[in-house]
N, C-alpha and C positions, 0 to 999 in steps of 0.2 A: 625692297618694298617693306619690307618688314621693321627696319631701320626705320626707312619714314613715319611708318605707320604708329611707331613706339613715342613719338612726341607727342600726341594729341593724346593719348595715355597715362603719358607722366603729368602732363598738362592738369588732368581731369582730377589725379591723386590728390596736389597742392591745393591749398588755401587759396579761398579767392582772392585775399591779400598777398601772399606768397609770391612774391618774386625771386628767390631763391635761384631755383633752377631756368627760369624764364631763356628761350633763347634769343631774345632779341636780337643783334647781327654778328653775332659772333661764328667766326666761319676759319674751319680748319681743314686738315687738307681732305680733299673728297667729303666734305662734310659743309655743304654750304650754309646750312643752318643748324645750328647746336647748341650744347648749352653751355653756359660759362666755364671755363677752362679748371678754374675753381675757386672753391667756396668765398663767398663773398664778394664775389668779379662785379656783380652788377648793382651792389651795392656805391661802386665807386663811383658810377654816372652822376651821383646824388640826383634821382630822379624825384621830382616834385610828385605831390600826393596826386595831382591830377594830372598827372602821364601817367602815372600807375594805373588809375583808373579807366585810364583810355586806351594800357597797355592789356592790362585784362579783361575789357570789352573787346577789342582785338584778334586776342588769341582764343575766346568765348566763340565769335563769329565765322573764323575762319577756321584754324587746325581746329579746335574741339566741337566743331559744332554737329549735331546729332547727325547728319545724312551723312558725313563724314567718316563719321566713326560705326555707323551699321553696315555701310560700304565695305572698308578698310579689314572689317571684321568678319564680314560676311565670305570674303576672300579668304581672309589669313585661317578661317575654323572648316572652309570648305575644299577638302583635298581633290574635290572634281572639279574644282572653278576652271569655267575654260580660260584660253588666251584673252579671248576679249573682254573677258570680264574683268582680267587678273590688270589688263590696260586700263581700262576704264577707270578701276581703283586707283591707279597708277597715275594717269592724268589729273583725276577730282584731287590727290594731296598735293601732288606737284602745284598746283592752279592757287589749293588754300595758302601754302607755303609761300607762292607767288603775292597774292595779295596780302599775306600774314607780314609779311618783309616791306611791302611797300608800303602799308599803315603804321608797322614802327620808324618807317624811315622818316614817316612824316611826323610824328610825336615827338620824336626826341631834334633835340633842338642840333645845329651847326654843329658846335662846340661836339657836342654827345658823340654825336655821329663821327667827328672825328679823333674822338676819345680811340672809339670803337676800334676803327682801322688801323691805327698807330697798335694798339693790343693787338688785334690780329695779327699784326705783322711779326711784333714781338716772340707771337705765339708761336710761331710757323719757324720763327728762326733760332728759338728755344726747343723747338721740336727736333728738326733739323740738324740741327749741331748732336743732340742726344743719337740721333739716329745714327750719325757717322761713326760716334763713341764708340757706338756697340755694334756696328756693320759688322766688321769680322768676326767676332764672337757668337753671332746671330748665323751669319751665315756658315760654321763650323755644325751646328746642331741644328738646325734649323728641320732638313730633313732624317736626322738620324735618334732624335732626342726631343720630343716634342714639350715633355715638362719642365725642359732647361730653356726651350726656344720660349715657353710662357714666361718663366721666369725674368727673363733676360727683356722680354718686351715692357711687364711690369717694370723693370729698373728701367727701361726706358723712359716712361710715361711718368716714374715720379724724378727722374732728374728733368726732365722735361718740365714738370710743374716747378720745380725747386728755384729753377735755374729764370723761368718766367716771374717766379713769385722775387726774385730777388734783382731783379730788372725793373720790376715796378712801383718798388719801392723809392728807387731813385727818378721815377718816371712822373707820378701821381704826388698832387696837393698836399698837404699834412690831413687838408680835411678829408679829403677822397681814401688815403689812404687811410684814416682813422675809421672812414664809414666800413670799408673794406675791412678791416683787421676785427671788426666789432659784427661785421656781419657773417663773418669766417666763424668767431667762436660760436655765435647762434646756430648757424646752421651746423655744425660739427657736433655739437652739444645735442642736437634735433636728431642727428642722424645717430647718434649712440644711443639713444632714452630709443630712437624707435627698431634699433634692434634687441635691445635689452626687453621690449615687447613682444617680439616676434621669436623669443625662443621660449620652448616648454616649462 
């Protein structure tokens, strides 16, 4: 729940321009809705100004929208919340999620959409393969060494990306891929200036 609930969150942080982190349909494993695999993913769609538009009225009305988020929150700050209540919350993001999905599905055009799922797949099979890599390794330490079993899952997640980022290269347009590469270094750039803020 808490997972769920962290989207309409990250949502609220970004620029109302900010597509960045957007999840649009990007879906990994156990994770039906998420956000770009990385930096720069959704930049490729080359989505027009006014899908943009229509994308973050969308995620405004549904994940982030206020009764949403006093719900969501109201649960995650209250360690008495009973069962029904902890459900209720439970079904209102499941429902926003529901509709959040089927208003992008409708924005982004054929094409997009199929962008999308060819990525996902790639993802899954990028992931996948990493995961076999290090199966024995993981499971030697897994329960006897908990800061190697992290470690080892990190190495997992960036050959995972590595190995996805280099699949898509040969996959995506010159244009797509140039949107992508240009929106990788913004956001990467964005995410260093805003830790360079956040320490003392």
């Amino acid at each position: 729940l808490c997972t769920a609930l962290a989207l309409p969150a990250l949502a609220q942080k970004q620029k109302s321009t900010d597509l960045s982190g957007f999840p649009l349909l990007w879906s990994a494993k156990k994770t039906p809705l998420t956000g770009p695999f990385i930096p720069g993913l959704n930049a490729a769609l080359l989505l027009s100004d006014e899908q943009k538009e229509k994308l973050i009225a969308a995620r405004e009305e549904t994940l982030s929208n206020e009764k949403l988020q006093k719900l969501g929150a109201g649960v995650k700050l209250n360690p008495n919340a009973s069962d029904a209540e902890r459900e209720a919350a439970r079904k209102a993001n499941e429902e926003a999620r529901d509709q959040f999905k089927t208003r992008v599905e409708n924005i982004l055009t054929a094409e997009q959409r199929k962008l999308v799922e060819r990525l996902n797949t790639v993802f899954e099979e990028s992931l996948t393969a990493a995961q076999e890599a290090y199966r024995g390794q993981l499971e030697q330490v897994v329960k006897t060494d908990k800061a190697r079993a992290e470690e080892l899952r990190k190495e997992v997640r960036e050959k995972s990306h590595k190995d996805f980022k280099a699949r898509l290269e040969g996959m995506l347009s010159k244009e797509q891929w140039a949107a992508l590469a240009k929106a990788a270094e913004a956001e990467e750039a964005a995410a260093k200036n805003s830790v360079k803020v956040k320490k003392p």
